[in-house]
N, C-alpha and C positions, 0 to 999 in steps of 0.2 A: 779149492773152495775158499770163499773170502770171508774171515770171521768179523760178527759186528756185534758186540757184547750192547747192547740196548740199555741195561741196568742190570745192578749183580746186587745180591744182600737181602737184609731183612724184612724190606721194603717190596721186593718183588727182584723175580729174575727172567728176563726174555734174551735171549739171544739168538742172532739171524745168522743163517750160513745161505751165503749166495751160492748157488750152483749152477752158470751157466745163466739161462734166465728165469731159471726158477730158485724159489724163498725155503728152507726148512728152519722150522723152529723151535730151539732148545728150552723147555719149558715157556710157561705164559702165566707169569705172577702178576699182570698187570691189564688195565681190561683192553679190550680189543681197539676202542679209539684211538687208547693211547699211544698202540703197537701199531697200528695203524697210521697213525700219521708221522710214525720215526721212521715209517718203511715205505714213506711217501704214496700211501692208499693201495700199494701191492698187497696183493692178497698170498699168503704163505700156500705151498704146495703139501704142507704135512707140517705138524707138531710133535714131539716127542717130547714124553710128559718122564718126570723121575719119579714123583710121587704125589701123593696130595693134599701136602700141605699148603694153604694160600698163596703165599709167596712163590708158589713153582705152578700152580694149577688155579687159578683165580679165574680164567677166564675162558677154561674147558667148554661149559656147556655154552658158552656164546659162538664161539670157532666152531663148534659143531651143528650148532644152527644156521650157520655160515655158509656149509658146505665144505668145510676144511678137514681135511685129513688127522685123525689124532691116533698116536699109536701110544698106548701103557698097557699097563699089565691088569691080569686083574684084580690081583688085590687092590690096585689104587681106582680100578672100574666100579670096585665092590665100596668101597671108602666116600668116593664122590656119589654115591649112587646116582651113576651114569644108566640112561635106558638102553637098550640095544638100539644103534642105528646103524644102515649102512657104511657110514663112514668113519665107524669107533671100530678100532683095531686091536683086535687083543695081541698080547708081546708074550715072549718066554725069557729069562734069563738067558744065556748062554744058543739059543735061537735066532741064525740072523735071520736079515731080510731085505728084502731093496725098497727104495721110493726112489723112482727114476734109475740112476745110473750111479746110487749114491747107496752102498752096500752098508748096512744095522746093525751091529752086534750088541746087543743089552748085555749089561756086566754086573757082577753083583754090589750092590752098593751095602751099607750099617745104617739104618737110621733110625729113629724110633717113627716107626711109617709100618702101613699093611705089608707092601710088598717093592721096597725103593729099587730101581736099576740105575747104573749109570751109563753111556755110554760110547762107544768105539763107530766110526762113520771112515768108510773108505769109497775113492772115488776121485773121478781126477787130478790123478798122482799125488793125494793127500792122504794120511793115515791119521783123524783125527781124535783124541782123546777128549769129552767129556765126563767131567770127573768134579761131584758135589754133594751137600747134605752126606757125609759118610764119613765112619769113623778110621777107617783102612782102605785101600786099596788091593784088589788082588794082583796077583803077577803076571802081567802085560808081555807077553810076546811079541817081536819086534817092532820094527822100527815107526816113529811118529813122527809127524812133520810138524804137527800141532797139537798145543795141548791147552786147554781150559781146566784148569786145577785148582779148587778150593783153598783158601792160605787163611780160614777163620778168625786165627788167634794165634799168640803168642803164648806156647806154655807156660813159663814164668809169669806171664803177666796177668793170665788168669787165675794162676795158683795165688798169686800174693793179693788178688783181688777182692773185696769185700762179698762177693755174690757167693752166697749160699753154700755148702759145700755137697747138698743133691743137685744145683742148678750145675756148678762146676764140674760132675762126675758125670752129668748127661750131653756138656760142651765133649769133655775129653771122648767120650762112646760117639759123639754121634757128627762131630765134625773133623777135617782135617786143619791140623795147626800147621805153621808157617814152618815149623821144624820137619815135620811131615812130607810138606811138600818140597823142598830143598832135597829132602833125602830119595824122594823121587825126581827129582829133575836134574842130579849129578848124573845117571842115568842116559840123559836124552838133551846132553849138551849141547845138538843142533837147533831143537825144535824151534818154534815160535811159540810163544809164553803165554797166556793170559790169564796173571793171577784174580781169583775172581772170590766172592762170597766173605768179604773183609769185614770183621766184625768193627763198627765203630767204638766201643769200650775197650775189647782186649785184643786189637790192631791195630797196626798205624800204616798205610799203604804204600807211603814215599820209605818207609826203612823196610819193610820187607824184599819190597823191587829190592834194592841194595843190597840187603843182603841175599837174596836169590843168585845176581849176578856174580857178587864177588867168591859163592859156595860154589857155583856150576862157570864157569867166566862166560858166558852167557848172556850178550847186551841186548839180545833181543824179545825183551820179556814188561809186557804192559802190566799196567795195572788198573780192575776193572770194577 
């Protein structure tokens, strides 16, 4: 599966996995045009939502009027107040499921959200890791070829940072920091990398990479 991180952050996050000749799409924080003409007017086979905050889910009810596939759970069905349609998918944590040939696993995610998942995609010889908006990760049973992991912030750099010290106790609960994810990706020293979700205050995306590599030696690791 070919990953194409689209946008990652504050701002919005959409990420496209080719599968074959068909699109699925890792959350849709940005509206349908926009996503639309980065995926040159291909229409996505299915969406997978984490949760519903803007930034992940902005442009749910337009891709469902679409005719597009969405699968979440329901607490974020309940959150967006989504109508039932034939083509809104309710999910389970720890439930998988297919779209095509490209096997689901929802995982549990920390967020301050109704009901956040993150998720695991396996399927032609990939085993891939989606992993965002969360304060922990659970423990992942074998092997991954690819991994899209959260690298928020810098602990340090948050702590010595003028923001608030409820704003800063709800980054540390409800994000993964760059220390975080090193200490998951020493782990999974083959993979392919895409640090994503960089905060622009308390991250810097060129010294992360760097040190991601030089912690796992690991030079195959973007930044998204």
């Amino acid at each position: 599966m070919k990953i194409n991180v689209l946008t990652s952050g504050s701002k919005g996050n959409v990420t496209a996995l080719e599968v074959g000749d068909e699109l699925i799409l890792l959350d849709c924080g940005k509206p349908t045009k926009w996503t639309l003409a980065r995926l040159n007017w291909r229409l996505p086979r299915a969406i997978l939502v984490t949760h519903e905050h803007s930034d992940h889910a902005t442009a749910v009810g337009d891709w469902l009027k679409r005719g597009v596939d969405v699968y979440t759970t329901a607490g974020t069905i309940a959150a967006l107040e989504l109508k039932r349609r034939h083509n809104l998918h309710k999910i389970t944590c720890g439930v998988p499921f297919e779209i095509g040939g490209v096997r689901v696993e929802p995982i549990p995610a920390i967020h301050d959200a109704a009901e956040p998942v993150n998720f695991i995609l396996s399927g032609d010889g990939d085993r891939i890791l989606y992993a965002t908006d969360t304060g922990a990760l659970p423990t992942i049973a074998g092997e991954l070829t690819k991994i899209l992991i959260e690298a928020n912030f810098s602990e340090p750099v948050l702590l010595a940072s003028g923001v608030d010290e409820y704003q800063k106790l709800r980054i540390l609960q409800n994000h993964l920091s760059i220390e975080q994810a090193i200490t998951f990706l020493q782990g999974c020293p083959t993979a392919e990398v895409h640090l994503i979700h960089i905060s622009a205050r308390h991250g810097n995306s060129n010294e992360f990479r760097a040190r991601a590599i030089e912690a796992t030696g690991n030079d195959n690791i973007t930044i998204n």
